[in-house]
N, C-alpha and C positions, 0 to 999 in steps of 0.2 A: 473229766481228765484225771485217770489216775498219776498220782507222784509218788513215784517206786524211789524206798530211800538211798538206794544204790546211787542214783542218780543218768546219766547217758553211759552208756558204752567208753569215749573218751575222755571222761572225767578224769583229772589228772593232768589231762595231754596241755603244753600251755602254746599257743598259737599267737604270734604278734603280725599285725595287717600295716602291712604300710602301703598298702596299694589304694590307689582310686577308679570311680566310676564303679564297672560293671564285674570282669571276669573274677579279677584278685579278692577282692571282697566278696561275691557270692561264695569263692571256693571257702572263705573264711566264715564265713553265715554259716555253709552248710556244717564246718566243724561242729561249730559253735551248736547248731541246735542240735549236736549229739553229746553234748556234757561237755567238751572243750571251755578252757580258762581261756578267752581272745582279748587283746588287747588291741584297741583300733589305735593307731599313732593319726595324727592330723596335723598339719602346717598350722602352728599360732595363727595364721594371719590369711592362710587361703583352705580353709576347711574342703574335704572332701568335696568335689560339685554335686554330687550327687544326691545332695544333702537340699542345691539348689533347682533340680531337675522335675520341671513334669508340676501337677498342682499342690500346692500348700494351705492348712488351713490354718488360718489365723499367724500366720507368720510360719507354719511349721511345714516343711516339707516330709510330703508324707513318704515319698520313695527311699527317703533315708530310713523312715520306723523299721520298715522290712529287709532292707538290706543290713541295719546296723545291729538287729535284732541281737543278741544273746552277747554283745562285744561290749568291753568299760571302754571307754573312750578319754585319751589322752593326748596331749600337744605337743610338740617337741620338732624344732627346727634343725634338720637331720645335716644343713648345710653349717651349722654351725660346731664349733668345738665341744660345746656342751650339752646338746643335741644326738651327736655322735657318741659320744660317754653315754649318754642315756640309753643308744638302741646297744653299744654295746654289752652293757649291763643287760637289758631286757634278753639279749640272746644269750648270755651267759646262762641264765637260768632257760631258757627257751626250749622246745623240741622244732618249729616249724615258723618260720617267717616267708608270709608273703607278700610279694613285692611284683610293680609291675611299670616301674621307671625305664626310660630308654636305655637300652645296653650300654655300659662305659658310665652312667651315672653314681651306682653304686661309688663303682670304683675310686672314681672322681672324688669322692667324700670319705674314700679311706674306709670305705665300708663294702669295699669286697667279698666275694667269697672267701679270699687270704684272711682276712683279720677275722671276717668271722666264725671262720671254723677255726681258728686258731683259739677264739673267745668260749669258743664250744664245737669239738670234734663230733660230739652227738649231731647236731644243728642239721634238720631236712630244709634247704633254702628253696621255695618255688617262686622263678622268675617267670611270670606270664607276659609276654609282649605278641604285640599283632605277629608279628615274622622270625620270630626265635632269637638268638643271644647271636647267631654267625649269618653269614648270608650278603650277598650284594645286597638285600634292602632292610637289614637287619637295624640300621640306624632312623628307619626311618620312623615317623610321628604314624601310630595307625589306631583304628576303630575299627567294631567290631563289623559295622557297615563296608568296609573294605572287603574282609573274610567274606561276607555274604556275597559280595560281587564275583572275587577270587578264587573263590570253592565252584563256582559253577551251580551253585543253587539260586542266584537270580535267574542268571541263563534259562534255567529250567521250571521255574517258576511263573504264571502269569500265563493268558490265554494265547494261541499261537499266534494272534495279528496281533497283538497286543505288545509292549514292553517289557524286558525283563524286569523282575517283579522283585524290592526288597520288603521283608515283615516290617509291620509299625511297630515291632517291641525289639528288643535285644536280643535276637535271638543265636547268632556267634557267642558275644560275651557271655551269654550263659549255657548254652554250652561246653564253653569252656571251662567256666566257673567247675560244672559239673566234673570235666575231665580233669582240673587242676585237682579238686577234692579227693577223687581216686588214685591218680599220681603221688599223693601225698602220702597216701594211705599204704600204697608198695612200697615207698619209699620208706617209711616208720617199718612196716614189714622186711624190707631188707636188713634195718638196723635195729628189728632184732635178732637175725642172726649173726653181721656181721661186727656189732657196733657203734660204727659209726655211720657218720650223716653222707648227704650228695645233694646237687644240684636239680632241682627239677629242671627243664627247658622245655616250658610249653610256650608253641606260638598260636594263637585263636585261629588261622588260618585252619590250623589240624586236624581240629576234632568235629569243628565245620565240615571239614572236605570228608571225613570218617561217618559221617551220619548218613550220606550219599549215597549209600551200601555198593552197590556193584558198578555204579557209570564207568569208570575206569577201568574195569577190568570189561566191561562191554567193548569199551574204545580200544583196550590194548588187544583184543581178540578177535573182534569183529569187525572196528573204526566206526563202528556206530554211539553216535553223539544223542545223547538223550534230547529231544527235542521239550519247545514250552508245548503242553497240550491242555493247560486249562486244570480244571478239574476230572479231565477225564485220567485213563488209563491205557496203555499200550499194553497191557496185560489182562484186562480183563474187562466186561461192560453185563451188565450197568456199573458205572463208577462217577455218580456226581453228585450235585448238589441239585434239588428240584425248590420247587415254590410250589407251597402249599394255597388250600382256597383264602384261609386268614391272613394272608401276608407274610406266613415265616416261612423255613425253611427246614428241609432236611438235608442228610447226605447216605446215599445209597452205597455199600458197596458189594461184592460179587465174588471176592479172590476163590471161593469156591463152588465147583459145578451146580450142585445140588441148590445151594443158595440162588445163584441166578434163574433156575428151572423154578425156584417157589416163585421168587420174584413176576416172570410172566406171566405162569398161572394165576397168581395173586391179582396181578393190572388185569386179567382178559384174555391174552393172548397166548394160550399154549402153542398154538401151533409155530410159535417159534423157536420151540425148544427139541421139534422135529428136524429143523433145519439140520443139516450135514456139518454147516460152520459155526453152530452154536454148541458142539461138542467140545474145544478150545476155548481159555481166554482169549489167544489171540484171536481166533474167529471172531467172536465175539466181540473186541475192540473192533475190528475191521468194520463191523455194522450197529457199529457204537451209536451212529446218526440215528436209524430204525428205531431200535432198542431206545432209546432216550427220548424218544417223540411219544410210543405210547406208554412210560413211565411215567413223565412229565405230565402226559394229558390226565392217567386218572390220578395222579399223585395232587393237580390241580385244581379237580373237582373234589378234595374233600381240607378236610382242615388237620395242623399238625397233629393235634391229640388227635383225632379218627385213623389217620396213617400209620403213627406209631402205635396204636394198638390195632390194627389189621396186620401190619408186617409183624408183627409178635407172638401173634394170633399163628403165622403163617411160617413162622419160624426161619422168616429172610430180615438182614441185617440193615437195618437202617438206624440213624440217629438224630434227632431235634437237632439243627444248627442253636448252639446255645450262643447268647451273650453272658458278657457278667452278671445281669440280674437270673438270669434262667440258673446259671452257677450258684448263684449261693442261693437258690430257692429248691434245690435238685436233691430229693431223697436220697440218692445213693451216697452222695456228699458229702450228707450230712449225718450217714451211718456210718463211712468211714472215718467222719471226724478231718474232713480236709480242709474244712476251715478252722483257724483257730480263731476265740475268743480273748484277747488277750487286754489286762489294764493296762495305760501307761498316763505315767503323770501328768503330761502334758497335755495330752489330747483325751482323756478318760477313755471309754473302751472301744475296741477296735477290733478290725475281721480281717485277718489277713490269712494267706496262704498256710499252712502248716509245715510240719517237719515232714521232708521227703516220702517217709515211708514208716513202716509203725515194727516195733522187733518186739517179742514179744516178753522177753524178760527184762533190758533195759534200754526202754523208749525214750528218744530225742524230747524236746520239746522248749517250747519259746518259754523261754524265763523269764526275759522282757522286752519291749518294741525297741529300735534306735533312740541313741542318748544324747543329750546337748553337746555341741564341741566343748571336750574337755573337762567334762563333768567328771571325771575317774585321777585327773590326773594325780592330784594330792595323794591320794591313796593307792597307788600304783606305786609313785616314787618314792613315796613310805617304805611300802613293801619289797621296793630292792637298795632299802638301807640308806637314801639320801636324810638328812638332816631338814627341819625346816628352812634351816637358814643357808645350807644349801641349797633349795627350792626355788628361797626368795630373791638367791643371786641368781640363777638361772634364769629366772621370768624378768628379774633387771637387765641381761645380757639379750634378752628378745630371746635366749634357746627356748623358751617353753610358747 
């Protein structure tokens, strides 16, 4: 790992999180592991859940290490008077606070957009909520499990008899996470030409329905509705997932002619690559059935590693179905450096995800895993000039 003394790209930038769970805080991770100063805020008394989410070792919840990653973490009860003084101080000196409480909340606590840009005109505020700041359902309580329904990506997800299909991970909320971090980033770009700061307004519903690439412009042009088809493709075949002679798996795809044509020759069968309708994808999907039957059969008579190097061999596109153990065992992975190594006190060393992507003068990187609730806070409210004995009455009032 080298540590370039520069340190990230936003080194400098100072980022305060008062958001929970998923979207709000990945978009703050992601700051964070590009040199970003973040400061996580956390209710005294009902810590982030995320912190409770999924398995823990030894008391430790491990989804917080990765999401809390490169953030000091401090406590301060934003409903209280004292509470309030502290985030508005924090946004005084601030560039970007994000938050992801239900719309009118903010407000409610006299911590607006009004006071806070007034606290700091610079100030980029990103409110992430399921359904945006306006809207008939704009108040309502939502997950990122909503958006997956609401985008049309269960719809279209999951075999055609089957059920519309949601992912077992978060895959809205981070999403979003991702779109909030970009959002953020225009937003600091706007102001530096014009600035001052503005309101982000992202709803996770968004950038969900944005990943979907053209169904709606299919709908609005054609009134064709993307159906569920499995792992297959309405554009192009081969396009699945096979079972190999060892019990795993791969997954085949096709999107170009010449690839499909290795693909046959490769299984046995050129003479399907004569056919009139194997000239198209869409041909092609039409006799998705055929085509998948003797993929399938010699794909089954041999084992994953024999497959993946005849198809390699043959110069058609296929890849291992990985689990997480095949992930962190996988040379490519581990040239790119997409896992990190990283110490944390608590748990000593650990393998988690890396910084997004690698830049090649000043690269991101984890500094540290997730921190105890309120491990930072002393030292935080140090640093915007509280007294100890200011502190000490704070945490007597329940604000911290």
């Amino acid at each position: 790992m080298h540590h370039h003394p520069s340190g990230g790209p936003l080194t400098g930038l100072r980022v305060v999180d008062i958001a929970t769970l998923f979207a709000g805080p990945t978009a703050a991770m992601l700051l964070g592991d590009f040199g970003a100063d973040v400061v996580k805020v956390e209710h005294p008394r009902k810590p982030d859940p995320s912190r409770g989410h999924g398995p823990a070792k030894d008391g430790v919840g491990l989804w917080w290490k990765q999401l809390g990653r490169n953030k000091r973490t401090i406590t301060a009860d934003l409903g209280t008077p004292g509470g309030r003084d502290v985030l508005l101080r924090l946004a005084a000196g601030a560039d970007v606070i994000v938050e992801n409480f239900r719309p009118g909340t903010l407000e409610k606590w006299g911590l607006g957009w009004e006071e806070l840009s007034a606290a700091n005109p610079r100030l980029v505020l990103a409110r992430v909520t399921a359904f945006g700041q306006t809207g008939p359902y704009a108040r309502r309580p939502g997950f990122g499990t909503l958006a997956e329904a609401m985008s049309g990506f269960a719809a279209a997800t999951g075999e055609p008899e089957g059920p519309p299909t949601l992912p077992p991970f978060g895959l809205a909320d981070s999403i979003a996470g991702l779109a909030t971090a970009y959002a953020v980033m225009a937003a600091l770009a706007g102001r530096d030409r014009t600035g001052a700061g503005q309101v982000v307004d992202m709803a996770i519903i968004e950038p969900m329905l944005a990943v979907l690439g053209p169904q709606l412009l299919w709908y609005d042009q054609l009134g064709y509705v993307q159906p569920r088809l499995g792992n297959r493709s309405n554009n192009n075949a081969p396009r699945n997932t096979y079972r190999t002679a060892d019990g795993g798996w791969v997954a085949v795809s096709s999107s170009a002619q010449s690839v499909a044509e290795r693909v046959l020759r490769l299984v046995g069968h050129p003479e399907f690559t004569a056919e009139p309708w194997f000239a198209t994808g869409a041909g092609r999907a039409a006799h998705a059935e055929e085509i998948d039957k003797v993929v399938a059969e010699w794909i089954g008579r041999r084992t994953r590693a024999e497959v993946v190097t005849a198809f390699e061999e043959a110069q058609a596109a296929v890849a291992p179905v990985y689990d997480v153990r095949d992930v962190a065992a996988d040379p490519q992975v581990r040239a790119l450096g997409t896992v990190a190594h990283v110490d944390d006190p608590e748990l000593g060393a650990l393998r988690m995800q890396n910084v997004l992507f690698r830049l090649s003068d000043t690269p991101g990187t984890v500094r540290w895993p997730g921190r105890p609730h309120g491990a930072d806070t002393d030292e935080v409210l140090t640093e915007l000039g509280l007294t100890e004995a200011e502190i000490t009455t704070l945490r007597a009032e329940g604000a911290l």
